[in-house]
C-alpha positions in Angstrom: 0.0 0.0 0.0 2.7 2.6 1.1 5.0 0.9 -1.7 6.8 3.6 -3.6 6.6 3.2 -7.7 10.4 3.7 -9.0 10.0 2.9 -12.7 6.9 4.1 -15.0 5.2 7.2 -15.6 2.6 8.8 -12.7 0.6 11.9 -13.3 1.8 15.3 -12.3 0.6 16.5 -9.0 -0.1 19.8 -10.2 -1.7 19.6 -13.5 -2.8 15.7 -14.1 -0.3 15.1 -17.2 1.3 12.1 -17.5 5.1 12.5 -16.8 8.1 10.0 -16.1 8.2 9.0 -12.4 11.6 10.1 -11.9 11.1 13.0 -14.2 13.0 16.2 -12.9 10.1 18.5 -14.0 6.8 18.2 -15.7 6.8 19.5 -19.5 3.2 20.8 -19.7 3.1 23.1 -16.3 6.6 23.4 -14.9 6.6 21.9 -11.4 9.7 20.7 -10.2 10.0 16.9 -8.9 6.3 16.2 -10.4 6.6 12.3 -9.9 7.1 13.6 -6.0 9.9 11.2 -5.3 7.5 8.3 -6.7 5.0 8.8 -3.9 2.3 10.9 -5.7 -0.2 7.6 -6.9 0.0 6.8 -3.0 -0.9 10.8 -2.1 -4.0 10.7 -5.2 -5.4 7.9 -3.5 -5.8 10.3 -0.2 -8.1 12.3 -2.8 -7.4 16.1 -3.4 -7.5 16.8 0.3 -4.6 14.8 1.4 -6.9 13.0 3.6 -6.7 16.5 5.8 -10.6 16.7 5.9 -11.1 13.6 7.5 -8.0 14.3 9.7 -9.9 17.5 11.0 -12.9 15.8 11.7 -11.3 12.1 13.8 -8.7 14.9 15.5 -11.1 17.0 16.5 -13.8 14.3 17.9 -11.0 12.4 19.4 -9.6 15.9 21.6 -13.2 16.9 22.4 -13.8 13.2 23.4 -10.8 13.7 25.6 -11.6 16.9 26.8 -14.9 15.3 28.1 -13.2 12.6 29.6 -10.5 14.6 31.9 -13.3 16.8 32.8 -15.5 14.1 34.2 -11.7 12.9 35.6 -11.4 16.1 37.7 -15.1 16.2 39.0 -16.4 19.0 36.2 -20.0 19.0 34.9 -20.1 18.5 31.6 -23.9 19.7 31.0 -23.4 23.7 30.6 -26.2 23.9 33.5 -29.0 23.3 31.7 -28.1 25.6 28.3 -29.1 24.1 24.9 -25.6 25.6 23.8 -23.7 24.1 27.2 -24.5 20.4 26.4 -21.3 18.1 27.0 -19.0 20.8 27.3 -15.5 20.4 28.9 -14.1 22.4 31.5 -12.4 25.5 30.5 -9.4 24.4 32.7 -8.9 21.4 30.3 -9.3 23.5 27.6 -6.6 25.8 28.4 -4.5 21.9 29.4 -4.9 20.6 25.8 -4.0 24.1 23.8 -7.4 26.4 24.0 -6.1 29.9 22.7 -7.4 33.6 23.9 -5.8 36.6 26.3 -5.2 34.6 29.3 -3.2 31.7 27.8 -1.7 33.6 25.4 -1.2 36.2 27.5 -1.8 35.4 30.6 0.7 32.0 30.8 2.6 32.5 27.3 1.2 29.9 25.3 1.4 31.7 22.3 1.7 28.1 20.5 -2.3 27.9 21.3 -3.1 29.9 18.5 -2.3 26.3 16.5 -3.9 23.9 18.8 -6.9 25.7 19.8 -8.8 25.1 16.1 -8.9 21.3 17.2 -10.7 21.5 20.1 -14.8 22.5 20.8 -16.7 24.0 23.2 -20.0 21.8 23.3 -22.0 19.2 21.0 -23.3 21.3 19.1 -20.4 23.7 18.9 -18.3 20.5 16.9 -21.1 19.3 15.3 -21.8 22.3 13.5 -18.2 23.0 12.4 -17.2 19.5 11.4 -20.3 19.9 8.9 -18.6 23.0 7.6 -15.4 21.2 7.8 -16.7 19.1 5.3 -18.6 21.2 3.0 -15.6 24.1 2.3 -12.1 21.4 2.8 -12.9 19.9 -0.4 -14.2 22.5 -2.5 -10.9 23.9 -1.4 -8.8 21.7 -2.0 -10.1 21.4 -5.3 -9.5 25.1 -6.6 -5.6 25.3 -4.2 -4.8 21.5 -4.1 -4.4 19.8 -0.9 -1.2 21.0 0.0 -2.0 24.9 -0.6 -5.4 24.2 1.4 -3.8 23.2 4.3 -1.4 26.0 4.6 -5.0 27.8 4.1 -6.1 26.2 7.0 -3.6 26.8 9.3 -3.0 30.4 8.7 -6.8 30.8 9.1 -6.9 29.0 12.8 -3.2 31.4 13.5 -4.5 34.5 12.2 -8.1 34.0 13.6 -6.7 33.1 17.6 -4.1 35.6 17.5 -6.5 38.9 16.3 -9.3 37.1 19.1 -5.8 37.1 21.9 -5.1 40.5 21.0 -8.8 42.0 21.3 -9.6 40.0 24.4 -7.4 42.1 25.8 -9.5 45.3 25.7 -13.5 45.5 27.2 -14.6 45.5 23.4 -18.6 43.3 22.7 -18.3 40.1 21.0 -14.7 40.6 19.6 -12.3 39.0 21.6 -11.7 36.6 24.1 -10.3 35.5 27.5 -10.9 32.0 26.3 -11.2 30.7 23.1 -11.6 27.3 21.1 -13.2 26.0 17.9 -12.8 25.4 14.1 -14.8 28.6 12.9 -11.8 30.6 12.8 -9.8 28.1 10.2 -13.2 27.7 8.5 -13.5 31.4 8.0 -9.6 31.5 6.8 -10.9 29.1 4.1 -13.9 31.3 2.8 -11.6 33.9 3.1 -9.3 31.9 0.7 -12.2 30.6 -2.0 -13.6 34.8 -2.0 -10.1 35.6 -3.1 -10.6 32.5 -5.9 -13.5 33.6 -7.1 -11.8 37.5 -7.4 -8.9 36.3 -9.2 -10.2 34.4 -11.7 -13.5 35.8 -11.9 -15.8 33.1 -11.2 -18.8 35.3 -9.7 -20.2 31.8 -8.7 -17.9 31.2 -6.3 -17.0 34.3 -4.8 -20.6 34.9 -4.1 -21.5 32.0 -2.6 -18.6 32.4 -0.3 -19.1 36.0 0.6 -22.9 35.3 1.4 -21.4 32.6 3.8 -19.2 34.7 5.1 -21.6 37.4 5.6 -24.5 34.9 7.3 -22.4 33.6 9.7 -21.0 36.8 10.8 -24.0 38.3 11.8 -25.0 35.1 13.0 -22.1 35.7 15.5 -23.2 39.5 16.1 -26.9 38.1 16.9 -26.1 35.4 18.8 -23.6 35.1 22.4 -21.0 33.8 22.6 -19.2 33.8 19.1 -15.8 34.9 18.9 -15.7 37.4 16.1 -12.9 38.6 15.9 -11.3 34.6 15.3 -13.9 34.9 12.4 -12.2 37.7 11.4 -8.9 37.0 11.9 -9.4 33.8 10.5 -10.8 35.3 7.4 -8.0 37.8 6.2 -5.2 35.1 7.0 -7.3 32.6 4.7 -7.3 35.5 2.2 -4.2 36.7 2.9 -3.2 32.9 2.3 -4.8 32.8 -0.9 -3.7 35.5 -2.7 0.5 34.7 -1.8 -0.2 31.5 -3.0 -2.1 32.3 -6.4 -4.7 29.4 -6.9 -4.1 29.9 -10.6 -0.6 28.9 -10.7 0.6 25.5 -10.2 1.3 24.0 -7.2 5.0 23.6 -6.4 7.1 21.6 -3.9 7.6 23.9 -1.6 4.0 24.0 -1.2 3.7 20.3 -0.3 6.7 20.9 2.8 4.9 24.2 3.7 2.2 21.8 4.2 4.0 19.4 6.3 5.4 22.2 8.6 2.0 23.1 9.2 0.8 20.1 10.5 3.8 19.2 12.7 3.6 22.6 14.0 0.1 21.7 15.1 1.0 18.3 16.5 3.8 19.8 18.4 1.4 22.6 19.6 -0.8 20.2 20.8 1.7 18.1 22.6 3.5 21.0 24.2 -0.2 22.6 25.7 0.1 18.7 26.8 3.0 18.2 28.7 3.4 21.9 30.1 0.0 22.1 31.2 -1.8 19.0 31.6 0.6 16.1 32.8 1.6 18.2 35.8 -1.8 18.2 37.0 -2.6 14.3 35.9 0.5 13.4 38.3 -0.5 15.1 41.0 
């Protein structure tokens, strides 16, 4: 299954032609190493995502899973006293163990990693529920217009854009933007609307930059409306997503150096995760 092809021709990772496996570059769109070191038959059959969508959505029910658990562990309640939006929610101290982002752990106790890890974790039910559905709509339609690689990066700089701006403003005594505390998936989901609005602009589909905006738009006077949104990780997460977008140019190729940006994202996450871990959790599980 994870057998690497040496010999034979593959099809590029970029553009689909059919190029030598050990080819040096592809002939019809340029990209360097297009055979990707004989590995890119193994990588189509993850499908256009990488297999990152369904990575969200196990990784995120497994951390809210065991956010639950440790709660119940330590004696929380996990039923949000009696609110519709409380149900099966962990305790904000396990949160903040396991890599929740906002003003007081970024601030407060220096985890400025959280801005990472906090994307992977959910405040209720219906808090994951809702955002793994969205997870699953928007990851593939990006990946198909960026490729998996480029919607990754997308993704992350979404989730580090989104926590940081939230950080910043939960500083200062400003409604609904900003947070002490701060979890969830809505902020990388906004950085990939931002990223298909900026699609749709540059190569002037109307379709899909409208469909995005009016998504975008909806669900942030959904968060105006309703408490406890963080808008400003909707924010945030939308210009990095954008921002994202547009360096990368969905209309080029995708290169290399796109596929190990990719990579760095997602061990930066894992180590984000692990370090909110063992700085903040294991001390406390040993006591």
């Amino acid at each position: 299954m994870f057998k690497r092809q040496r010999t034979g021709s593959v099809v590029c990772a970029s553009c689909g032609s059919l190029v030598g496996v050990n080819d040096e570059q592809c002939y019809s769109c340029g990209r360097r190493n297009p055979g990707l070191w004989g590995y890119a038959p193994l990588l189509r059959r993850l499908g256009n995502d990488l297999g990152f969508v369904p990575m969200i959505v196990y990784g995120s029910s497994a951390m809210y899973v065991i956010a639950l658990a440790l709660t119940v562990m330590f004696g929380g309640n996990i039923m949000g006293g009696g609110s519709p939006l409380g149900i099966l929610a962990p305790n904000p101290n396990v949160q903040v163990a396991l890599g929740a982002s906002g003003a007081v752990p970024v601030f407060g106790y220096g985890n400025w990693w959280s801005i990472l890890s906090a994307g992977w974790l959910h405040a209720s039910i219906l808090h994951i529920f809702m955002n793994m559905m969205w997870v699953r709509n928007l990851g593939p339609a990006t990946a198909d217009l960026y490729g998996g690689p480029r919607m990754v990066i997308i993704y992350t700089a979404g989730s580090a854009c989104g926590f940081l701006l939230s950080s910043v403003l939960g500083l200062f005594p400003i409604p609904k933007f900003g947070a002490p505390l701060t979890v969830g998936a809505s902020a990388p989901i906004f950085g990939l609307l931002g990223a298909l609005m900026y699609y749709g602009r540059r190569s002037g589909s109307s379709i899909v930059h409208a469909e995005a905006k009016g998504y975008a738009v909806a669900f942030f006077v959904f968060g105006l409306i309703f408490p406890g949104v963080d808008n400003a990780a909707h924010a945030g997460g939308f210009i990095g997503g954008y921002a994202a977008g547009m360096l990368m140019d969905p209309l080029k190729p995708e290169r290399i150096n796109h596929m190990i940006g990719a990579l760095a994202c997602l061990v930066a996450t894992a180590l984000a995760i692990l370090v909110s871990v063992v700085t903040m959790l294991l001390p406390q599980l040993l006591r």
